[in-house]
Structure formats: C-alpha cells, structure tokens
N, C-alpha and C positions, 0 to 999 in steps of 0.2 A: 432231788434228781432233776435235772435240766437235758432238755432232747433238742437239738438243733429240727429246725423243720424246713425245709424248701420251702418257698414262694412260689403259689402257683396264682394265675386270673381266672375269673369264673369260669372262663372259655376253655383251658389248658383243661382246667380240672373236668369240664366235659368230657374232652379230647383222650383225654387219659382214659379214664372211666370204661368210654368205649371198646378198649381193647383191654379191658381186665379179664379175667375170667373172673369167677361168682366167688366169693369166699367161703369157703367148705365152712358148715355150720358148727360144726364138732368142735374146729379152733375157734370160732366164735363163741362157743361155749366155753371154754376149754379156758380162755384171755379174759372172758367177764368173772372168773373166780377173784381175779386179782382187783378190776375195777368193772360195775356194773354199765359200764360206755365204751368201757374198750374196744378196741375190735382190730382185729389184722388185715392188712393189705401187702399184696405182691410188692416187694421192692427187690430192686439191681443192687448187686455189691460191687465196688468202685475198685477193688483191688481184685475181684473174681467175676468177670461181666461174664462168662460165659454160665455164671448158677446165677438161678432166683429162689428166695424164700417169703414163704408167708411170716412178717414179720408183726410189731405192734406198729399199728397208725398211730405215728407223732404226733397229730393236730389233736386230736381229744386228749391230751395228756397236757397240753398247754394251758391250762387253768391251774387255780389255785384248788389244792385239796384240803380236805375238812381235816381234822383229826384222826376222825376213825376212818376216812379214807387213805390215810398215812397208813393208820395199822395193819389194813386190809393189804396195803402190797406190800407190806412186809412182811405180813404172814402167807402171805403166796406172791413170792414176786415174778411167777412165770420167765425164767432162765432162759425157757427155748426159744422166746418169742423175742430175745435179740439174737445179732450175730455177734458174738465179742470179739474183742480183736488177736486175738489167738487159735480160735477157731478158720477165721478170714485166712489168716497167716499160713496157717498149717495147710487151711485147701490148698491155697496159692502156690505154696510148694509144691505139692503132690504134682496139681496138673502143671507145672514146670519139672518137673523128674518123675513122670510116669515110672522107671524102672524102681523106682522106691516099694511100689507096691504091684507093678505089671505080675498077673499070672499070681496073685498070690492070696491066701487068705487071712484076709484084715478086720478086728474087731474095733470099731469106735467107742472108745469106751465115753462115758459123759455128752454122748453123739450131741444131746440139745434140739438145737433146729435139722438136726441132719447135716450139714454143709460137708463136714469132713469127710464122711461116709458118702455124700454126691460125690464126691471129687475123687474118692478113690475107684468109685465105677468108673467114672468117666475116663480115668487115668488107667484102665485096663484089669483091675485086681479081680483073682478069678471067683471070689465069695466075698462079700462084706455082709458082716453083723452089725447094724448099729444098735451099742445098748445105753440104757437110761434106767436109773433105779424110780424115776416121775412116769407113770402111765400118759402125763399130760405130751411131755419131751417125744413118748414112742409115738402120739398121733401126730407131733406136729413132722416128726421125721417120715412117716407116711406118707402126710399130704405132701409134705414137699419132694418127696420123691415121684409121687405123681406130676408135679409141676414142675418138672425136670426130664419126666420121661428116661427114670431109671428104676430096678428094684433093688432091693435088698433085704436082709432079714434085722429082723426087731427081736430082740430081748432085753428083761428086766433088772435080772441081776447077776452081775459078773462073776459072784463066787458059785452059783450056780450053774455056771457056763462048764462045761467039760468036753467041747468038741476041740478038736485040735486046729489051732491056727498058727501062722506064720508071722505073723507082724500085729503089735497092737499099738496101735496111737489114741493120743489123749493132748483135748486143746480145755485150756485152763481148767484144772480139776484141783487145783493145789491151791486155792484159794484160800483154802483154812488147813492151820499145820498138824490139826489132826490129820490132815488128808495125805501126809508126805510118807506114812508106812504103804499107801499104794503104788508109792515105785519099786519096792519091790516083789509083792506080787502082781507086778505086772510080768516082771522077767520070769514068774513062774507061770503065769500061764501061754509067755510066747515067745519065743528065742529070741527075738527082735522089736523093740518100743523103739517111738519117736514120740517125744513129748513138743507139745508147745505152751508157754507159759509167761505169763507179764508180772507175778506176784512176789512170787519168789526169791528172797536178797539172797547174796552170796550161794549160788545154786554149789552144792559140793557133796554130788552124791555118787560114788561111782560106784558100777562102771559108768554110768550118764556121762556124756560130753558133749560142752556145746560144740552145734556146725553154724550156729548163723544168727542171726540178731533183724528184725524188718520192723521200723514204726507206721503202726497201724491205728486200729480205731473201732470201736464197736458200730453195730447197724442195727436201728436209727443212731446215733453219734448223741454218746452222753456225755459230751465233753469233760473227758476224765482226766484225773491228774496226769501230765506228760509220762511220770514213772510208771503208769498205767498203759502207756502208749506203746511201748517197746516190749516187742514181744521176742523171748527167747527159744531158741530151738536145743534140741537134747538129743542124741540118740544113742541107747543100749543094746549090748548083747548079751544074751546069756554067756558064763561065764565058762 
C-alpha cells in the first residue's frame, strides 16, 4: 500500500498543529488496532472542502512494515479511517443537488468515515441514519460528525433496521461480488437507492441506471489503479 504525503517544513508543521483540534482518543484507539503508531489527523477533501474528517496520518505509514505488521492490516484494515473515492464522489453530489435528499429520510448504509451522511445533513435531509456493521466505522462517524458540527443517528446493522425511510445511498459497498445481492435489498428497504461505486465491471443491474461517471481519488491518496479512479453513479426505484 503506498499513501502519497504532503511536504510540509518544521515551521508549517508547527503552524498547522496550532489550529488542530485534539484528536479524540477513542479513534486513536480505534486506528492502533490496525498499526500500533498509527494515529488520525484532521484532513480537507479536495473535491468536498466544505467537510473534514478524522482520517489516518500518512507520515507514520511511510516506513517499511515487518511481516506481521503486514498481517496486522490486513486483518483489521480500518475502512473508515480513509475517504475512498466513491464515498468523496457521492458527498460531492449530494451537496451539488441538495433536492436529492432535501426533507427526506436517508439511510447511509456502509456510512465508514461518515462523509455521505455529512453531506446529506448539510444538503437539508430531514433524518439521516448512518449505518456500519464495524463499531470502529459508528465511532469514527461520531466524531466526525462532531467535527462538522452536525448530528445524526448511528446504527449497526441494516437487516435489523425497520424504521421507514425514503432514500438509501451506499458509496462502495460492492467491493466483493458477494456483496451485489445488496442491491436489491436495498430497494426493499427504501423506494429510492443511489449508489456510488469504482468496482464494479459491466454494472447491468436493473432497475439501477447509471446518471453520471466523476474521476476521483481516495483520502489520504493510495494511488490506485486509474480503473479504481472512476467512480460510477446508479440510481433505483422501487418498482
């Protein structure tokens, strides 16, 4: 795994610092499952300036790992602690077409870092749920919703979900093709999905139709294959 890192001078990296807030301990715990050095810091999204999230700090990830430090993030590679580029994709919509989800109630299913579920507060939706079947995923969507200065509600898992809502979005959940029987209970728990997704060849699921195509990028940037870059959009209706 390779993480592009900014150049900063001792002085910037001062400067910086200064106006951080403290980094909630809970994701510092939360990030050292994966590596015992790890740790999160505030970062801007370049395609969503208007959100921040507690992401992973690039710079301790720039050494060489051991072995078993290999297997250590592999067996917990902490998902929420990047932004990927489907999730960026999907905010970036929303708060470009607030009426996608204006007034309504929106489940983020795969929520992660939170980002999608910011975006659709921000963007006016009258309830959002962000759910994550990772307790780690529901704290780091917590905190970041405090670092945003928005709420919403946290749940664990979607087939246990039985409140009624109106719109559910999901940014890359299709990752593994075991995962592709959840497009359609999606449309049974909400009259209205919008997916966002970079994985997926030949997308041919309907009712799903693509509306739009944006190349993006994960946050910190793992400089991923280009096919990994282009992120597709989908949206269903119940039928």
């Amino acid at each position: 795994m390779t993480i592009k890192v900014l150049s900063y001078n001792r002085a910037q990296l001062i400067a910086l610092t200064d106006f951080m807030p403290d980094t909630p301990s809970n994701l510092t715990a939360c990030i050292q499952k994966m590596l015992v050095d790890a740790s999160v810091c505030e970062q801007s999204l370049p395609q969503c300036p208007e959100i921040k999230l507690w992401l992973v700090d690039p710079i301790p990830m720039q050494r060489p790992f051991s072995q078993e430090e290999i297997l250590a993030v592999q067996a917990y590679p902490a998902y929420w602690a990047f932004c990927w580029a489907s999730g960026q994709v999907l905010a970036r919509y929303i708060l470009q077409n607030p009426e996608v989800v204006k007034g309504k109630r929106v489940m983020d299913f795969g929520a992660g870092s939170g980002i999608v579920a910011i975006a659709a507060i921000m963007a006016g939706a009258k309830q959002v749920i962000a759910c994550d079947i990772d307790p780690d995923a529901l704290v780091s969507c917590r905190e970041n919703a405090k670092l945003n200065n928005v709420e919403f509600e946290l749940h664990g898992d979607l087939f246990e979900f039985d409140q009624e809502i109106d719109l559910l979005i999901a940014a890359d959940v299709l990752y593994d093709k075991e995962n592709l029987p959840l497009l359609d209970i999606f449309l049974q728990k909400a009259p209205e999905v919008l997916v966002a997704d970079s994985r997926v060849k030949n997308f041919n699921f309907p009712p799903y139709q693509a509306i739009g195509r944006v190349d993006s990028f994960t946050v910190p940037d793992l400089d991923e294959l280009d096919e990994f870059r282009l992120v597709n959009l989908y949206k269903a209706n119940r039928i």
